[in-house]
TORKOL-4160 file (C-alpha; in steps of 0.2 Angstrom, whole numbers, padded with zeros to 4 digits, m for minus):
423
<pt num="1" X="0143" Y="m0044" Z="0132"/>
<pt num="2" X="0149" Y="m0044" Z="0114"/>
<pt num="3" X="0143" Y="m0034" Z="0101"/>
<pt num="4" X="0128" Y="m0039" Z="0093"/>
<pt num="5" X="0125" Y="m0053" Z="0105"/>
<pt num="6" X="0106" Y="m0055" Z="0110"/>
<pt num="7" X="0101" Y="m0053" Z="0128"/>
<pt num="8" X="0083" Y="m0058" Z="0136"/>
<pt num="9" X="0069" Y="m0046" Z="0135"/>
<pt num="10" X="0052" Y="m0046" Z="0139"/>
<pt num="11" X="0039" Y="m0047" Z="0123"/>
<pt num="12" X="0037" Y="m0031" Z="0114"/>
<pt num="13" X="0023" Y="m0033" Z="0103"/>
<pt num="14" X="0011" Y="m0021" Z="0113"/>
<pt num="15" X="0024" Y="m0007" Z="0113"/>
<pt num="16" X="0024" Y="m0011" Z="0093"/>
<pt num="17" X="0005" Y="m0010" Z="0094"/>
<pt num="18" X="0006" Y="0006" Z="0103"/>
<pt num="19" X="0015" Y="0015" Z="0092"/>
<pt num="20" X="0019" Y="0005" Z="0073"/>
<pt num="21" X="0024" Y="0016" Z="0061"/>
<pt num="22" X="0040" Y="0022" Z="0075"/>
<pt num="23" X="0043" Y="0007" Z="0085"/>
<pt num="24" X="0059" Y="0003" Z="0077"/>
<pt num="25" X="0065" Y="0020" Z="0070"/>
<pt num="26" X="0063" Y="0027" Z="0088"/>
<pt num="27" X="0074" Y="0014" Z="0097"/>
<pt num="28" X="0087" Y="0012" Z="0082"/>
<pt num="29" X="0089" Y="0031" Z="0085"/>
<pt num="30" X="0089" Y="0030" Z="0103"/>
<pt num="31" X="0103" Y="0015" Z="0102"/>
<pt num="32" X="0113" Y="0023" Z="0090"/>
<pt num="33" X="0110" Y="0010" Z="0079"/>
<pt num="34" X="0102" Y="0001" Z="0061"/>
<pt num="35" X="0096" Y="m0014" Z="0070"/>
<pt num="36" X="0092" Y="m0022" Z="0087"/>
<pt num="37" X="0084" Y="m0037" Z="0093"/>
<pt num="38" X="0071" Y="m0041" Z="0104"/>
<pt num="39" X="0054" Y="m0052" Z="0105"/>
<pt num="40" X="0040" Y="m0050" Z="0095"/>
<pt num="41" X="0024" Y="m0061" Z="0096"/>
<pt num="42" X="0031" Y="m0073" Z="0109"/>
<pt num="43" X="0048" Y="m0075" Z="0100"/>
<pt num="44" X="0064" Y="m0067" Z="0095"/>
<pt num="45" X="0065" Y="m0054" Z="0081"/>
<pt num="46" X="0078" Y="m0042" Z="0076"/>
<pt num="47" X="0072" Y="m0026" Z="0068"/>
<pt num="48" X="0080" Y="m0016" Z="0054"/>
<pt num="49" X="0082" Y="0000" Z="0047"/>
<pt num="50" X="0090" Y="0011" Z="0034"/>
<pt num="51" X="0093" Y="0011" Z="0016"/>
<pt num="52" X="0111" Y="m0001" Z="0018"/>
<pt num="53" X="0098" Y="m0014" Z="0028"/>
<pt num="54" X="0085" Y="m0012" Z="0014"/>
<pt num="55" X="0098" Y="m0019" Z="0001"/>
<pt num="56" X="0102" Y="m0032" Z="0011"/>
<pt num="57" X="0085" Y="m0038" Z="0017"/>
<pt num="58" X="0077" Y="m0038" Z="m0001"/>
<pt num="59" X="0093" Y="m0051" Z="m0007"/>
<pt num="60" X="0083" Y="m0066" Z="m0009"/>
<pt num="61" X="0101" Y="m0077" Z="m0006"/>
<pt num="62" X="0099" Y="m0069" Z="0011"/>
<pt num="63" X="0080" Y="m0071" Z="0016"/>
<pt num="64" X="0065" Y="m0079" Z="0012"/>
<pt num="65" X="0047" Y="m0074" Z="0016"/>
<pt num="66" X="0042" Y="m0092" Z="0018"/>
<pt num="67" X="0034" Y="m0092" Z="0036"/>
<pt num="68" X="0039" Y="m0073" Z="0039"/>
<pt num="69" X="0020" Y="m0067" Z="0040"/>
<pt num="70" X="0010" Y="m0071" Z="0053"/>
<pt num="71" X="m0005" Y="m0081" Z="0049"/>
<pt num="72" X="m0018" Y="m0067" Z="0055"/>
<pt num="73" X="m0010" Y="m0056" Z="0041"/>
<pt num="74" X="m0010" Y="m0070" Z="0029"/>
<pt num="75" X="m0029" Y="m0075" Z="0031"/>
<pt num="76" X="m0034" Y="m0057" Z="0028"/>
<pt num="77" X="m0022" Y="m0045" Z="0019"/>
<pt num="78" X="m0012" Y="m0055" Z="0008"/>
<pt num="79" X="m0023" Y="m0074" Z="0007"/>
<pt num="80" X="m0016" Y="m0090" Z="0007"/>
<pt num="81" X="m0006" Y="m0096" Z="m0008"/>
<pt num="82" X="m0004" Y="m0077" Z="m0014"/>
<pt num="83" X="0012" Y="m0070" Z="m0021"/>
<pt num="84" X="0019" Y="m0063" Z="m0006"/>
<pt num="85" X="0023" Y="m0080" Z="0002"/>
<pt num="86" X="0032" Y="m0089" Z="m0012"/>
<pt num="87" X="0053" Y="m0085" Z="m0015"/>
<pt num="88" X="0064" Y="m0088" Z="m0030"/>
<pt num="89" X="0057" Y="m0094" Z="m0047"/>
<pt num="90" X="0041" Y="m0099" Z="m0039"/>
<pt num="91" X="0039" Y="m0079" Z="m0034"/>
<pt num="92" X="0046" Y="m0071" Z="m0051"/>
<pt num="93" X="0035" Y="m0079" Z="m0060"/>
<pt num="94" X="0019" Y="m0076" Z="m0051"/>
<pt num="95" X="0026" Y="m0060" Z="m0052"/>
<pt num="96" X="0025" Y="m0057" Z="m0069"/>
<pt num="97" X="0006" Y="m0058" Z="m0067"/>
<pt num="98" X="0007" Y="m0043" Z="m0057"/>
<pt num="99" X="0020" Y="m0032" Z="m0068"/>
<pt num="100" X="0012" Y="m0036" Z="m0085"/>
<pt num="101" X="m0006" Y="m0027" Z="m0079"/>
<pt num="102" X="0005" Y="m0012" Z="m0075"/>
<pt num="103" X="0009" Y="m0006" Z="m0093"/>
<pt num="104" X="0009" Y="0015" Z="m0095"/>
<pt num="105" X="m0008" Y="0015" Z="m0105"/>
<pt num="106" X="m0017" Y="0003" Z="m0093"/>
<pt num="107" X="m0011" Y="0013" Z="m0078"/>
<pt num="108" X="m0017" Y="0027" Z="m0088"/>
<pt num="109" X="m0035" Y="0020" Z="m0091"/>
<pt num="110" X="m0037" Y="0015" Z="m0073"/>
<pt num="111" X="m0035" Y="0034" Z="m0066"/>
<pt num="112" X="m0046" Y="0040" Z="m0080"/>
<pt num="113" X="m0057" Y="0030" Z="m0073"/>
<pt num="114" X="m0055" Y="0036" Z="m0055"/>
<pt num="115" X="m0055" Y="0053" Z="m0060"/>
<pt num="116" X="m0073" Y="0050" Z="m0069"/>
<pt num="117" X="m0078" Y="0041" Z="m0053"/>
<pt num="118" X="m0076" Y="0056" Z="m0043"/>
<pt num="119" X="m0080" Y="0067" Z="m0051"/>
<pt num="120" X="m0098" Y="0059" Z="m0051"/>
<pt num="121" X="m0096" Y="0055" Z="m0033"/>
<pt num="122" X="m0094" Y="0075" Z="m0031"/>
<pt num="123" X="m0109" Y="0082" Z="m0042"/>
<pt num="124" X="m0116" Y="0074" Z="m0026"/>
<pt num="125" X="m0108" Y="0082" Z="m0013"/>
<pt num="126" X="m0114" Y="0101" Z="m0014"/>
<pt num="127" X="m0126" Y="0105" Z="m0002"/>
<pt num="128" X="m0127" Y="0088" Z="0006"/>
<pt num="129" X="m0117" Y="0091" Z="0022"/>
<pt num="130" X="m0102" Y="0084" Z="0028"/>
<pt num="131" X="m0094" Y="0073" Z="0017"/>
<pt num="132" X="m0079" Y="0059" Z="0021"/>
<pt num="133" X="m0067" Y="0059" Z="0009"/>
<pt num="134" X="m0059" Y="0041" Z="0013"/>
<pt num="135" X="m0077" Y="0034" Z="0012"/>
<pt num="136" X="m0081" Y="0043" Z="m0005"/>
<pt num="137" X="m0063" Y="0038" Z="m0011"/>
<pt num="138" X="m0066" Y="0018" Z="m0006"/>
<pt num="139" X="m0082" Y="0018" Z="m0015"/>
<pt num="140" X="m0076" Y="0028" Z="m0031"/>
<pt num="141" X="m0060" Y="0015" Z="m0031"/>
<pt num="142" X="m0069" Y="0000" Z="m0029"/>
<pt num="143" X="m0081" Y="0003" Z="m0044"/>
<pt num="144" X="m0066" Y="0010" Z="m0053"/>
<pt num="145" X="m0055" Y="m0005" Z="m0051"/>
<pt num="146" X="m0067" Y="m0018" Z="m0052"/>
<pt num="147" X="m0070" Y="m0009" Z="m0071"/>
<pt num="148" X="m0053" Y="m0008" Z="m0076"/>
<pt num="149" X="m0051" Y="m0027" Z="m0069"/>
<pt num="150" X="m0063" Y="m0035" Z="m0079"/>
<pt num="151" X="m0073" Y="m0041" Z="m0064"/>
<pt num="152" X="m0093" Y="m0037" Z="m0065"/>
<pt num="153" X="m0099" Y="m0026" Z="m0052"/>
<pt num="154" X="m0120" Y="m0024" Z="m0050"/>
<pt num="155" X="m0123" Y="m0006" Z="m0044"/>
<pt num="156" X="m0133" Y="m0014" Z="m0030"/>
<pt num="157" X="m0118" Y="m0024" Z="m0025"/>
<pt num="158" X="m0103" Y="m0010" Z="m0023"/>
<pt num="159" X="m0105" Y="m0005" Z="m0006"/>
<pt num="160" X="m0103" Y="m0021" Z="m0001"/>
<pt num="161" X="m0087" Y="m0026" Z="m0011"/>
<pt num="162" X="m0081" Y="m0010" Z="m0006"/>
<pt num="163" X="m0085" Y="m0014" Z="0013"/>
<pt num="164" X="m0074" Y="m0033" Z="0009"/>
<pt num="165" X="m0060" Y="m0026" Z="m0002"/>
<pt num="166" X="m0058" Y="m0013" Z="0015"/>
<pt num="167" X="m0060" Y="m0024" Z="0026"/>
<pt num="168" X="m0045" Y="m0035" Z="0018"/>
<pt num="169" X="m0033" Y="m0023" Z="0025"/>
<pt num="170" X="m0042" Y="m0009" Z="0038"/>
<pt num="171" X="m0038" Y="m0020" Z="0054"/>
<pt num="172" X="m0032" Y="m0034" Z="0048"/>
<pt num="173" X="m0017" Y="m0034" Z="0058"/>
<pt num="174" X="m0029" Y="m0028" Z="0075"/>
<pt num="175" X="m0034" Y="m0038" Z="0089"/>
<pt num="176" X="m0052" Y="m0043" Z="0092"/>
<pt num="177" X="m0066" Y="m0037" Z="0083"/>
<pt num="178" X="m0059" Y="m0028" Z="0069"/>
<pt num="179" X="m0049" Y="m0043" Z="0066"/>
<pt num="180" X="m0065" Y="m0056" Z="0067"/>
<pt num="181" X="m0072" Y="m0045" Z="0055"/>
<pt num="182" X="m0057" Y="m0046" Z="0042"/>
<pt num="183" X="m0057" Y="m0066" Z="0042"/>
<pt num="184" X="m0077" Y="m0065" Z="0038"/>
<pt num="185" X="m0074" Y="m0052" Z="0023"/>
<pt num="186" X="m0059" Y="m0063" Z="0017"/>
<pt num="187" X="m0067" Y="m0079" Z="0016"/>
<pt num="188" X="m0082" Y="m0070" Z="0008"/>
<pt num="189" X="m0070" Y="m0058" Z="m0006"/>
<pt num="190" X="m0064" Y="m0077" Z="m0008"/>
<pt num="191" X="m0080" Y="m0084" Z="m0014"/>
<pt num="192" X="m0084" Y="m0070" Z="m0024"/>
<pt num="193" X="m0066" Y="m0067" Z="m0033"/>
<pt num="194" X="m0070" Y="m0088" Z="m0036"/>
<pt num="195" X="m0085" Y="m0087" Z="m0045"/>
<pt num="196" X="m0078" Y="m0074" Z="m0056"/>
<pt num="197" X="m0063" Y="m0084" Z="m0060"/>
<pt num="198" X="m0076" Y="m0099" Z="m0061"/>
<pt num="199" X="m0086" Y="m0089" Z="m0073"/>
<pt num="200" X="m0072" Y="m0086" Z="m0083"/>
<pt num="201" X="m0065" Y="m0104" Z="m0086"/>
<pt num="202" X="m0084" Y="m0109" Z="m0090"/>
<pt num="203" X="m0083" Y="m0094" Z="m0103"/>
<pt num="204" X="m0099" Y="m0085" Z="m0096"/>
<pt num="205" X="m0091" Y="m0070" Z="m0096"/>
<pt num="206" X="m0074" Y="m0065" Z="m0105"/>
<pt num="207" X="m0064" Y="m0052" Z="m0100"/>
<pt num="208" X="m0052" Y="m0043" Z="m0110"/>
<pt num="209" X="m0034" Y="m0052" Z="m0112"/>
<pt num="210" X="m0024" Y="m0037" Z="m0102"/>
<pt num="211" X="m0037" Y="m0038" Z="m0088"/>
<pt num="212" X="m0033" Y="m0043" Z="m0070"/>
<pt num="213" X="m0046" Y="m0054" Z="m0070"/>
<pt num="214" X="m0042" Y="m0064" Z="m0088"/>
<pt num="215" X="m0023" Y="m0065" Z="m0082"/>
<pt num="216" X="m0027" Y="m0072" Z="m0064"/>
<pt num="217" X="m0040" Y="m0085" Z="m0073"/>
<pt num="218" X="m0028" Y="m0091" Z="m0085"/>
<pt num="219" X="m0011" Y="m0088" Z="m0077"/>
<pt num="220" X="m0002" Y="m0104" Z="m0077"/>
<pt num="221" X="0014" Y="m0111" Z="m0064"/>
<pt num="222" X="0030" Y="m0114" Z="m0070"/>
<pt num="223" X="0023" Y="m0132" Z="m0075"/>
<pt num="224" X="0012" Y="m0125" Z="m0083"/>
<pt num="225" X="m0002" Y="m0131" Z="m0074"/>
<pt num="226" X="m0015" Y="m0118" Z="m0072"/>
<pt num="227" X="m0018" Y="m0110" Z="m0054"/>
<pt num="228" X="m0032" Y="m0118" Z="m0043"/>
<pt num="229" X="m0048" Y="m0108" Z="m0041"/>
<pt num="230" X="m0043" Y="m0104" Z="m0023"/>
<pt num="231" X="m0026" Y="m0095" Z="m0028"/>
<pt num="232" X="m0033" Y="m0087" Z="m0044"/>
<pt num="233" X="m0045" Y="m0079" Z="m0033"/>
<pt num="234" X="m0033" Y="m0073" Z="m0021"/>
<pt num="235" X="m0022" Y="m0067" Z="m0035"/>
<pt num="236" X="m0037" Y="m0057" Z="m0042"/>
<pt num="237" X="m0039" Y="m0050" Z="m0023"/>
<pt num="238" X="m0023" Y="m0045" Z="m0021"/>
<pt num="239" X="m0025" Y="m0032" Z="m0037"/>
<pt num="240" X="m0041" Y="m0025" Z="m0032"/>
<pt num="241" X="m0037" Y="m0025" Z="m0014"/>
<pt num="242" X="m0021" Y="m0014" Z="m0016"/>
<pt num="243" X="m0030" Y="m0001" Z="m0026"/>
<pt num="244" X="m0045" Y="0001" Z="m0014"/>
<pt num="245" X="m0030" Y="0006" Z="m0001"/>
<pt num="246" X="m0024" Y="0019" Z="m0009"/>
<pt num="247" X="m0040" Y="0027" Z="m0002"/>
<pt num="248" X="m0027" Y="0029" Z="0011"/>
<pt num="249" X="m0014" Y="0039" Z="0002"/>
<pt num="250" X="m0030" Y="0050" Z="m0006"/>
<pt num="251" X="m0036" Y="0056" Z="0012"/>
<pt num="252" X="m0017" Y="0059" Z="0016"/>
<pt num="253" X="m0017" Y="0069" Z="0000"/>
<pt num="254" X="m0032" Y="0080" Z="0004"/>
<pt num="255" X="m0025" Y="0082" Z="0023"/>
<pt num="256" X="m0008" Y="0090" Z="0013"/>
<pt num="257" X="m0017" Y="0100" Z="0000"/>
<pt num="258" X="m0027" Y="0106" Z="0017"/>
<pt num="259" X="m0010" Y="0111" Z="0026"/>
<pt num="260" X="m0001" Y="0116" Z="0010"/>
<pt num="261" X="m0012" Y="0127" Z="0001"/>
<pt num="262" X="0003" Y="0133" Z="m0012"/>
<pt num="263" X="0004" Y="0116" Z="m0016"/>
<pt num="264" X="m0015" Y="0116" Z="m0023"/>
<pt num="265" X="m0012" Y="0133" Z="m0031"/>
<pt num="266" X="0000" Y="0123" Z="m0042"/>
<pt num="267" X="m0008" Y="0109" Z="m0045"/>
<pt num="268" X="m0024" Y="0116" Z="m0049"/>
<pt num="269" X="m0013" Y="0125" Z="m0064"/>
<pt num="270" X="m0007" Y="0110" Z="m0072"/>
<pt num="271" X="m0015" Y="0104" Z="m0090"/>
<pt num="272" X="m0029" Y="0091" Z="m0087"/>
<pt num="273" X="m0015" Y="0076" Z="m0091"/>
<pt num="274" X="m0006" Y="0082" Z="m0077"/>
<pt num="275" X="0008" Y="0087" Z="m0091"/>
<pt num="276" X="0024" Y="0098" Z="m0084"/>
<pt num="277" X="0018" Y="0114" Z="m0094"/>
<pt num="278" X="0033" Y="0112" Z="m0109"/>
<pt num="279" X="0046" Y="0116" Z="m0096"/>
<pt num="280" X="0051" Y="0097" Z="m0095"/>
<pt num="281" X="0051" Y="0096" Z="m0076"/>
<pt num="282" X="0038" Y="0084" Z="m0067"/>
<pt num="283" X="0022" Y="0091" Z="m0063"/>
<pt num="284" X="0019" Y="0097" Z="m0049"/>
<pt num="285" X="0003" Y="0085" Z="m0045"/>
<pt num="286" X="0018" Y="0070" Z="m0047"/>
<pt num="287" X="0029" Y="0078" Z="m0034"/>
<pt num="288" X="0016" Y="0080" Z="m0022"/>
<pt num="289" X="0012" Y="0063" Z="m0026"/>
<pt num="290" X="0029" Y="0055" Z="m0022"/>
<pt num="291" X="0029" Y="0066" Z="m0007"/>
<pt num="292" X="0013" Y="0060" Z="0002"/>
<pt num="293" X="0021" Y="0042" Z="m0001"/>
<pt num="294" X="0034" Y="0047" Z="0006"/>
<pt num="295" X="0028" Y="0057" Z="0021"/>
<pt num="296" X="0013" Y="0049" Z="0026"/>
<pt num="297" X="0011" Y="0031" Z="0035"/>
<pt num="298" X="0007" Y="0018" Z="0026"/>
<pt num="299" X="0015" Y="0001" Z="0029"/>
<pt num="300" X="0026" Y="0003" Z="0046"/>
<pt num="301" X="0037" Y="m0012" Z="0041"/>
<pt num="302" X="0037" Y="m0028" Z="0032"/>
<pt num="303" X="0044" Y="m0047" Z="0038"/>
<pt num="304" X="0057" Y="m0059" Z="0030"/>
<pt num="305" X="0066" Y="m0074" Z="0038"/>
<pt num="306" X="0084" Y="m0077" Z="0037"/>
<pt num="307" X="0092" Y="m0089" Z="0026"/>
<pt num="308" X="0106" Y="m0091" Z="0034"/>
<pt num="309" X="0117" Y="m0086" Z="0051"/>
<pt num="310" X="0123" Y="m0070" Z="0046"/>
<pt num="311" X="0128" Y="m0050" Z="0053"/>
<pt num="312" X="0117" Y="m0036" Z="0048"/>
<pt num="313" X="0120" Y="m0017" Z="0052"/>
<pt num="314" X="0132" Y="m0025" Z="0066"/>
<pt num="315" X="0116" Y="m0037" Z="0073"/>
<pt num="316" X="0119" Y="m0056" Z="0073"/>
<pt num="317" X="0104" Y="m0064" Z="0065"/>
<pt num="318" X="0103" Y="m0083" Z="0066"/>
<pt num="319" X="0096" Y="m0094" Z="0053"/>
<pt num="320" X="0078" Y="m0092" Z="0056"/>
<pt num="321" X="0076" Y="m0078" Z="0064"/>
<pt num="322" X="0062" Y="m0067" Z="0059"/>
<pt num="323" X="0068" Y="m0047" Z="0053"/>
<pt num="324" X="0056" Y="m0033" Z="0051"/>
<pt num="325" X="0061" Y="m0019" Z="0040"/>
<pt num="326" X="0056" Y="m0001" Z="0045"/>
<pt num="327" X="0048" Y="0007" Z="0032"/>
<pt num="328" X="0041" Y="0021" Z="0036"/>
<pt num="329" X="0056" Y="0026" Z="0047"/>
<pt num="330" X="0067" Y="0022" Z="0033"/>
<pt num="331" X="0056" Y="0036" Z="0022"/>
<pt num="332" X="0060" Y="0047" Z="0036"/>
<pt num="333" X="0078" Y="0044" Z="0039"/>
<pt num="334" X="0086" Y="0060" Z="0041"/>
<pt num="335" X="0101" Y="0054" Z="0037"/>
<pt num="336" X="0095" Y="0051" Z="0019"/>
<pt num="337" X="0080" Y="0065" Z="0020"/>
<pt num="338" X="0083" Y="0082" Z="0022"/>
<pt num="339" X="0071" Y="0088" Z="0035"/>
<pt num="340" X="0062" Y="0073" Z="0032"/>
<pt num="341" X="0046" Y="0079" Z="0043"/>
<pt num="342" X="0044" Y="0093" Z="0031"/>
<pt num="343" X="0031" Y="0092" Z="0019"/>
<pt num="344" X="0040" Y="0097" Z="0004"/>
<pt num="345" X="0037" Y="0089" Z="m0015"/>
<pt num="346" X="0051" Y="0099" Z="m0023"/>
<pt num="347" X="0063" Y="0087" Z="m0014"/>
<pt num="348" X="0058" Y="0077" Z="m0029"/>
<pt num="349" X="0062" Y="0088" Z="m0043"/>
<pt num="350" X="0080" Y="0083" Z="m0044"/>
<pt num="351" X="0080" Y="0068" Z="m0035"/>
<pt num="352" X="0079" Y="0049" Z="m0042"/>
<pt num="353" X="0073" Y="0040" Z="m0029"/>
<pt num="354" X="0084" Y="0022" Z="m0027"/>
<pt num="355" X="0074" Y="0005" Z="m0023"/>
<pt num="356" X="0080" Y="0006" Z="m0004"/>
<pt num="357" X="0076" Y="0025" Z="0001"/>
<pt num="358" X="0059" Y="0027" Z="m0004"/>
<pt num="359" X="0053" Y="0011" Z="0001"/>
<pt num="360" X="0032" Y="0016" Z="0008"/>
<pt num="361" X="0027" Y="0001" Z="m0002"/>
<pt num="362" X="0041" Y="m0009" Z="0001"/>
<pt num="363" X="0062" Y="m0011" Z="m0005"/>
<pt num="364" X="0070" Y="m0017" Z="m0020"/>
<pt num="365" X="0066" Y="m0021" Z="m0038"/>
<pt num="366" X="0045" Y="m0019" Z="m0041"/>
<pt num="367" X="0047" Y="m0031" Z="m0056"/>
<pt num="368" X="0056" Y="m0046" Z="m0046"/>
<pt num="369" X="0058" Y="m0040" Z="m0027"/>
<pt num="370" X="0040" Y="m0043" Z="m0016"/>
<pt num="371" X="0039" Y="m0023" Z="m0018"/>
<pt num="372" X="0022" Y="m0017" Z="m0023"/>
<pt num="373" X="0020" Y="m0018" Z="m0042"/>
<pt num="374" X="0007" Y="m0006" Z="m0042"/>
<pt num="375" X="0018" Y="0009" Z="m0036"/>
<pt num="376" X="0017" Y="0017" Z="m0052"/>
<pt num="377" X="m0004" Y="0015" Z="m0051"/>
<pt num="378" X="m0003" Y="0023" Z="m0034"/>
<pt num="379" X="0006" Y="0039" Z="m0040"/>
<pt num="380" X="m0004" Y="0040" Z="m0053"/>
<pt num="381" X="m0020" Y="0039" Z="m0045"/>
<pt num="382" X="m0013" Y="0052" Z="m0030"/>
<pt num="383" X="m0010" Y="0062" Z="m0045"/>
<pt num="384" X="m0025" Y="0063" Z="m0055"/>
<pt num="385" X="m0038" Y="0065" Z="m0036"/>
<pt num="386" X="m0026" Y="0080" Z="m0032"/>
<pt num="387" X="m0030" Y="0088" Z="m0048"/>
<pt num="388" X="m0046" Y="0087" Z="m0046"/>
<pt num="389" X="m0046" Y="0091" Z="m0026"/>
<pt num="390" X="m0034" Y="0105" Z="m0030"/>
<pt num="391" X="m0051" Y="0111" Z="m0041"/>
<pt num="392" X="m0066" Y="0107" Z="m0032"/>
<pt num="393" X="m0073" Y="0122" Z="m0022"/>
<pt num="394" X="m0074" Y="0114" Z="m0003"/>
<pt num="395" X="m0074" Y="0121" Z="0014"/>
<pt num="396" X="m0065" Y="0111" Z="0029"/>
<pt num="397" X="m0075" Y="0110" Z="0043"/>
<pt num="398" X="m0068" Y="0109" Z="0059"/>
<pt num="399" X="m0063" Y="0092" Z="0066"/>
<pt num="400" X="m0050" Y="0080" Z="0072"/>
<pt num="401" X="m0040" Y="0078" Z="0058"/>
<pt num="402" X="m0024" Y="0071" Z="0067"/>
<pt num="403" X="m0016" Y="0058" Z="0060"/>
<pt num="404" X="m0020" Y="0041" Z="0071"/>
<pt num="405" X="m0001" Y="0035" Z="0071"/>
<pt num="406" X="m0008" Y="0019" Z="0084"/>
<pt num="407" X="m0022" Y="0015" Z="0069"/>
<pt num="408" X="m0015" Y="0001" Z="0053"/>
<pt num="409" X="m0017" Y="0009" Z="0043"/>
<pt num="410" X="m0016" Y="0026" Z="0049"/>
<pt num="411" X="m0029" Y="0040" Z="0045"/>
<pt num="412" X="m0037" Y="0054" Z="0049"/>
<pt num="413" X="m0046" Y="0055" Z="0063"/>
<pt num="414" X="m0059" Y="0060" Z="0055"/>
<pt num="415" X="m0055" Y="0052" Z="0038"/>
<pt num="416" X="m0055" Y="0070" Z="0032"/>
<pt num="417" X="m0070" Y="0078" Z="0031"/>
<pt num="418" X="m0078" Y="0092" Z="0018"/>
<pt num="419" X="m0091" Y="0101" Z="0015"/>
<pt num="420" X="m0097" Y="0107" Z="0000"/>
<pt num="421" X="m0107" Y="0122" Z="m0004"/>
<pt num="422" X="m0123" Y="0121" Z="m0012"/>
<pt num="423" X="m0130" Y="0129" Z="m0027"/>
């Protein structure tokens, strides 16, 4: 048989389902290879992986997302008409709505607001008993976001925005009930996320111009038409839901600061702005940050379709065709990692990440690529709870604190638990 040339195999998806973060990084490396096909959801795939593969998959001459994304995953995670579905001009310029929330000051002012939000959440915690960490940090982010966003929030009604915006993308890409339960929380985030922009164009309420909510009300397409309610709402989802996942990265980076303790000691001796001291290098709290993104599952792969017949990494990929790109075997490549399933932040002080080595929230270009925007939120927001774990006095009771590599998004077990001792 040639090189490259496809051959019959049965359906893989519940092997992917077994084990999502490593599915193709396991099989590339066991194949001596960047890419291999096989048959995903009842059809032909070819899965990528590597930095060279990156590049490649995030040339928009060479692949489209139109149709790449199954529409299990579009009806929860991403919502129909969002962002992540258009290409070319269509995609830059939704984009901009995305990149112009992201400014330094505003990024800024959202973690100030996390940070006052936990530490309210913990002036609760001491003597109450155990404490989950990715539950306190879903509720703290969600009132926290919805703040920065412009969106109203009633006291009364933030556990169950919190409980919608998770639901959006904790087993939305599971089978059965989990699943069910997503579609129910996206169609009612949707009804919500509409009346605020509803509100909006009425002028009932008026959110600041560099609010998410503002821009996603008044955002208009390239004909300058203004966006339906539906997709402004979506839009306005797909900023809050992203910043109530980093949840995720905030329990990975208590699990760390738990394994690591010399990484707390230094972090808890930063300056309050997470400054580098006067020595000019990056503070330590950013490192860790970068490294928790880096180490730690959090997309296993993303989905584009080919453009065109072509040969990647040595595969054949005809027009079409669907191609995952690893991710999170890609941040663990250790071809480009040195001892890449060490923990170790200080791989960052004199290295500049590129757009296709670090890729945990995607590859390419933030500002025109479909790569997270938000990236520089999440580090931020990793940062500043680091800080302030690195501080808090806690004990860490035992529990099963694995990391559930079969769970999307993984976790914890236990979604990290603390207990904090009373006065």
């Amino acid at each position: 048989m040639a090189a490259g040339a496809e051959r019959a195999v049965w359906d893989r998806t519940p092997a992917l389902l077994l084990d999502p973060y490593r599915f193709i990084s396991r099989r590339c490396r066991r194949r001596g290879t960047d890419a291999f096909t096989t048959r995903l959801m009842l059809e032909p795939a070819v899965c990528v992986t590597g930095p060279e593969a990156a590049a490649v998959f995030t040339d928009t001459g060479h692949f489209t997302r139109s149709g790449a994304v199954p529409p299990r995953i579009t009806k929860t995670i991403f919502g129909r008409g969002g962002v992540q579905g258009l290409d070319g001009e269509a995609h830059r310029h939704r984009k901009r709505l995305f990149v112009s929330l992201m400014s330094p000051q505003r990024v800024a002012e959202l973690a100030a607001l996390v940070e006052r939000g936990f530490d309210r959440a913990a002036a609760d915690w001491p003597g109450r008993g155990r404490v989950v960490l990715y539950d306190e940090f879903r509720a703290v982010l969600t009132r926290a976001v919805c703040t920065w966003a412009g969106v109203p929030l009633e006291p009364a009604d933030a556990p169950k925005r919190t409980a919608q915006l998770t639901a959006l993308y904790d087993g939305a890409g599971r089978i059965g009930p989990r699943h069910l339960r997503s579609r129910r929380a996206r169609r009612a985030a949707d009804r919500w996320a509409g009346d605020v922009v509803r509100r909006i164009r009425a002028g009932r309420i008026a959110p600041p111009e560099d609010t998410a909510a503002h821009a996603a009300a008044w955002h208009r397409d390239p004909d300058g038409a203004l966006l339906d309610e539906h997709t402004a709402a979506v839009e306005l989802l797909n900023v809050l839901r992203p910043v109530v996942a980093v949840a995720v990265y905030l329990a990975f980076a208590a699990h760390a600061l738990h394994r690591d303790p010399r990484c707390a000691e230094e972090i808890a001796a930063e300056d309050d702005g997470g400054g580098a001291g006067g020595s000019g290098d990056p503070a330590p709290s950013r490192l860790f940050a970068q490294e928790v993104r880096r180490y730690y599952p959090f997309f296993p792969f993303v989905a584009a379709r080919a453009r065109h017949d072509m040969v990647l990494r040595g595969r054949r990929i005809p027009r079409g065709r669907r191609v995952l790109l690893d991710l999170y075997g890609t941040d663990h490549d250790p071809r480009v990692w040195r001892e890449p399933e060490a923990f170790w932040p200080e791989r960052f002080r004199d290295r500049m990440p590129t757009p296709y080595d670090l890729v945990p929230q995607g590859a390419g270009d933030p500002n025109t690529h479909h790569r997270c925007p938000g990236e520089p939120v999440t580090v931020a927001l990793i940062a500043a709870v680091a800080r302030r774990l690195a501080r808090l006095d806690y004990e860490v009771p035992e529990q099963d604190a694995e990391v559930d590599m079969r769970r999307l998004p993984a976790l914890p077990r236990s979604g990290f638990v603390v207990r904090v001792p009373g006065f």
